[in-house]
C-alpha positions as CSV (number, residue, x, y, z in Angstrom):
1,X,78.4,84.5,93.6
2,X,81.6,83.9,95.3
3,X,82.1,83.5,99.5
4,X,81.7,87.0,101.3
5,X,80.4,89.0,97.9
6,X,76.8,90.8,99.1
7,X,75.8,91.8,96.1
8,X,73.0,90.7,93.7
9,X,74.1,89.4,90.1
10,X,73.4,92.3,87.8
11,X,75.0,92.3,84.1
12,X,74.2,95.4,81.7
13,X,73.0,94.3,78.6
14,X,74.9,97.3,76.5
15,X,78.3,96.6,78.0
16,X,78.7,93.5,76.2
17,X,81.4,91.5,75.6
18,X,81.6,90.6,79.3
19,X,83.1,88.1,81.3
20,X,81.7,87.2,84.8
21,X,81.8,83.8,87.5
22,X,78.5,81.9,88.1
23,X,77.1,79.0,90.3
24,X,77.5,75.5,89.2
25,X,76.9,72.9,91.2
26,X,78.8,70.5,89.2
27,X,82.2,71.7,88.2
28,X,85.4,72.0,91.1
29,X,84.3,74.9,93.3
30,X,80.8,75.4,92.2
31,X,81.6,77.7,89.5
32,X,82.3,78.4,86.2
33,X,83.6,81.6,84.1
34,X,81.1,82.6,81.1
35,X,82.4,85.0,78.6
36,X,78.8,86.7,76.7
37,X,79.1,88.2,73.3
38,X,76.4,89.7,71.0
39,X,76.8,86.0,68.8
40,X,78.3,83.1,71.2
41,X,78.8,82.3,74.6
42,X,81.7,80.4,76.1
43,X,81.1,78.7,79.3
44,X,84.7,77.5,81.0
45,X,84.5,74.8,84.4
46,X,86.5,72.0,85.4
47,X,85.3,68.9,86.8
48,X,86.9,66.3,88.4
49,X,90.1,68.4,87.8
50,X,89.3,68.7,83.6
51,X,89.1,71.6,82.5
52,X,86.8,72.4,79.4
53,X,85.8,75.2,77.5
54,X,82.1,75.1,75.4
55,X,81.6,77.2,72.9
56,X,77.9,77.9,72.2
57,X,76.3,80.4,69.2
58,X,73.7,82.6,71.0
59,X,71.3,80.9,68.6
60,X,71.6,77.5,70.8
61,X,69.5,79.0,73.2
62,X,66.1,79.4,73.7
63,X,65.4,82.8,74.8
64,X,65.6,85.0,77.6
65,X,63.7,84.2,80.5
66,X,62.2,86.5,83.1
67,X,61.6,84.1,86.4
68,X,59.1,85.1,89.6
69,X,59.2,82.6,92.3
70,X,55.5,81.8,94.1
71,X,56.8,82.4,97.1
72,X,58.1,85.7,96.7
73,X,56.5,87.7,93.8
74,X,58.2,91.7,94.0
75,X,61.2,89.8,93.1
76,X,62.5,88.1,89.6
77,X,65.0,86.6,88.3
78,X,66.3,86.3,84.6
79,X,67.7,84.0,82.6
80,X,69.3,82.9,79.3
81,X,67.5,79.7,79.1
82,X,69.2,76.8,76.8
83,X,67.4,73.5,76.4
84,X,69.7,71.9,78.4
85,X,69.2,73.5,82.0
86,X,73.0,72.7,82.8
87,X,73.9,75.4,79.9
88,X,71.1,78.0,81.3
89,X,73.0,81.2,82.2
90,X,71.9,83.9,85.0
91,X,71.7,87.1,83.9
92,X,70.3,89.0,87.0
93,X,69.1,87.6,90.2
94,X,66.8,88.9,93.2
95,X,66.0,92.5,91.7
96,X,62.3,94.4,92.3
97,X,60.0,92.9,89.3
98,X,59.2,96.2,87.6
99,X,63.3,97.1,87.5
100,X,64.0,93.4,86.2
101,X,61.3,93.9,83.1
102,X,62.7,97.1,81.9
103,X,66.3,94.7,81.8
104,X,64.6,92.0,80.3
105,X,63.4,93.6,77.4
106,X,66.8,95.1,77.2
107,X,68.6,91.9,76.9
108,X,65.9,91.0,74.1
109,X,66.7,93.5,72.1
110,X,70.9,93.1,72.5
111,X,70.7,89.3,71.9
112,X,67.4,88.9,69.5
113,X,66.7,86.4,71.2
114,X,62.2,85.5,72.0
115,X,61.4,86.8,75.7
116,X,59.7,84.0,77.5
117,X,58.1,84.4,81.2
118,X,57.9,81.8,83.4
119,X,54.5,82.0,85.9
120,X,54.3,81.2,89.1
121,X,53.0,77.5,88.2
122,X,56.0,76.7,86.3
123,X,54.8,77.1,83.2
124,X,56.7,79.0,80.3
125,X,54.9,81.2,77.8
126,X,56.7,83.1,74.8
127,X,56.0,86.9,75.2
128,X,57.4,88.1,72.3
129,X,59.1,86.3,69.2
130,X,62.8,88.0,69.0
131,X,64.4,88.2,65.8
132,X,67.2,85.5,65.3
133,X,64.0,83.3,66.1
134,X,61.1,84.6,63.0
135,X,61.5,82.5,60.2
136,X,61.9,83.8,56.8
137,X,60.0,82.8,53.3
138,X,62.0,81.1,50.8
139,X,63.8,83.5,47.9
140,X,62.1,84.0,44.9
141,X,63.7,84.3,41.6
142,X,63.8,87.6,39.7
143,X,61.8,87.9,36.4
144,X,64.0,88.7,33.5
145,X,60.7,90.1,31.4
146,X,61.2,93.8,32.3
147,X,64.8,93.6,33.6
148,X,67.4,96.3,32.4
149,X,69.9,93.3,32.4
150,X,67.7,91.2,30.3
151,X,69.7,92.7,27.1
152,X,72.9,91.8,27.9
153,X,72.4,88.2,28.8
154,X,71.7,85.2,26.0
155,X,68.8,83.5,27.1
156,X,70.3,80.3,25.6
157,X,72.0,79.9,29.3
158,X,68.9,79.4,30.7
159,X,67.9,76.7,28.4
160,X,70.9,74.6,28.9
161,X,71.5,71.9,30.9
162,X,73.9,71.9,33.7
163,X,77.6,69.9,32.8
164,X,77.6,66.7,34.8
165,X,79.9,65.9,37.7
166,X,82.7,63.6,36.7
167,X,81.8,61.0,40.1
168,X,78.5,60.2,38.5
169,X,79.7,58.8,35.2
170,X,80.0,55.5,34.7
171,X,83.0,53.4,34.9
172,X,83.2,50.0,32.9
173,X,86.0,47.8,34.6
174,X,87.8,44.8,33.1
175,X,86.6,45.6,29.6
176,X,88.9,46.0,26.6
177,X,89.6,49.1,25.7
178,X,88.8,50.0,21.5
179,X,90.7,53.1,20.7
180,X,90.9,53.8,16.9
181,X,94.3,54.1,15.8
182,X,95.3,55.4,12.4
């Protein structure tokens, strides 16, 4: 948080879009702007005095993780984690650990994104799957046997072969050309 600013980092899942300043150590000044939407996130810095803007889908990341440190365990932390830590964006820092769940599971179910934990020993475990993250079986065609529709379409169409694209045919170069002429 910015120089003389006591208060904790605390976003609200349900005001989304919102647009707020966070730490990084990297860019001028130690921070960047991030601007969080239901579908992407946009992360603005400057380093060295280059300004960029990255554009990231809400898909990129990971999940949403809720942190506990060892040495302190009434408070946690939570994060939208990203593979790359660099992109991981704080979401609420330093709150009481029953307080920080109920927000946790809130941001879940805004972003559908999987809620992960990270223990005390570092380790990170996937609590629940969210749902931009379950995977889906493959489409299965319709049966035309009993279908109202089945009437009105030839079933010749189904039969036929597909045209072919005019870049696969073959071209025959320096050849003579025999063209019938009346």
């Amino acid at each position: 948080m910015p120089a003389g600013s006591g208060r904790t980092m605390r976003l609200d899942p349900f005001a989304l879009p919102i647009r707020f300043p966070a730490n990084d150590a990297g860019a001028d000044g130690q921070m960047r702007q991030i601007e969080l939407d239901r579908d992407r996130v946009v992360l603005r810095r400057a380093v060295r005095g280059m300004r960029m803007k990255i554009h990231l889908s809400v898909d990129a990341f990971t999940g949403i993780t809720l942190v506990t440190p060892a040495a302190d365990g009434d408070t946690a932390s939570i994060i939208l984690d990203h593979c790359d830590p660099l992109l991981s964006i704080p979401l609420l820092d330093g709150v009481a650990v029953d307080e920080a769940t109920v927000v946790w599971k809130a941001w879940g179910r805004v972003l559908g994104l999987a809620l992960r934990q990270r223990g005390q020993d570092g380790q990170v475990c996937e609590v629940h799957p969210g749902r931009r993250t379950l995977q889906m079986e493959a489409v299965v065609s319709r049966r035309r046997r009993r279908s109202s529709i089945r009437k009105r379409r030839p079933s010749i169409f189904l039969r036929r072969k597909p045209g072919r694209h005019i870049a696969l045919s073959v071209v025959h170069r320096d050849e003579r050309e025999i063209i019938a002429r009346n």
